[in-house]
C-alpha positions, -999 to +999 in steps of 0.1 A: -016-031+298+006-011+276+030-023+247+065-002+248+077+006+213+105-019+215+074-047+220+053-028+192+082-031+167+090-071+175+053-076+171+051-055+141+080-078+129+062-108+132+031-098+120+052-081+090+062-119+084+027-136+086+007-107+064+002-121+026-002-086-002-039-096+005-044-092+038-023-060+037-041-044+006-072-055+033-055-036+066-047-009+045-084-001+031-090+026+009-065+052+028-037+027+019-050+025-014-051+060-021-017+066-007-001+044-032-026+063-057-009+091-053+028+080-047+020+059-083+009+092-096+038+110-084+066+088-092+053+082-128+073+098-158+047+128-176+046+132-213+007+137-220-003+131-185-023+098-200-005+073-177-010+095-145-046+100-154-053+063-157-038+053-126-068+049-100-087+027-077-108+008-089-135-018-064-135-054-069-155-086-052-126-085-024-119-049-016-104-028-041-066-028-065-047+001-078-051-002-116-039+014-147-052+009-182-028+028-204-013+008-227+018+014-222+017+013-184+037-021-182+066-008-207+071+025-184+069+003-154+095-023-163+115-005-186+112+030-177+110+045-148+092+023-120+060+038-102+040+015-090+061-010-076+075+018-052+035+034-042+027-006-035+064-013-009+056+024+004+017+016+006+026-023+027+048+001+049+019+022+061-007-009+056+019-027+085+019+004+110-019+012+105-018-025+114+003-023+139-020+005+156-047-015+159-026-044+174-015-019+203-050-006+207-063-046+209-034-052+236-041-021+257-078-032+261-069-063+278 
């Protein structure tokens, strides 16, 4: 059985729906992760380079988050110029279609 694009994307829809951040952040693994890493990294403003350089993942008792440690980090985030807001919408996109993948490939097999 094969799943048209038009049946992928309602699918992807719902499932879009039904995901909480911590399932995605669990779909997307470590290659979600370090796709917002680097979105983060490249979206942040650059005076020393301190703010970039502390932006990393970091492993925890459930997977792993997207940290930073600068002090400053929240300031430039909420009122400067947003980084990691945008690497974590960009990072559930991809998170949804890696998802969405392995949906299809479940479907097909039946």
């Amino acid at each position: 059985m094969s799943l048209d694009d038009r049946e992928l994307n309602r699918v992807l829809k719902k499932k879009e729906r039904d995901l909480t951040s911590k399932a995605l952040k669990q779909r997307a693994g470590k290659e979600g992760l370090e796709v917002m890493e680097k979105i983060a990294k490249s979206n942040v403003a650059v005076d020393t380079g301190a703010l970039r350089d502390s932006i990393r993942i970091e492993e925890t008792n459930d997977g792993a988050d997207l940290i930073t440690d600068s002090p400053y980090a929240a300031s430039e985030e909420y009122l400067g110029r947003a980084y990691m807001r945008p690497a974590a919408q960009q990072g559930e996109r991809q998170a949804i279609m890696e998802a969405g993948k392995e949906f299809k490939k479940e479907a097909e097999k039946r």
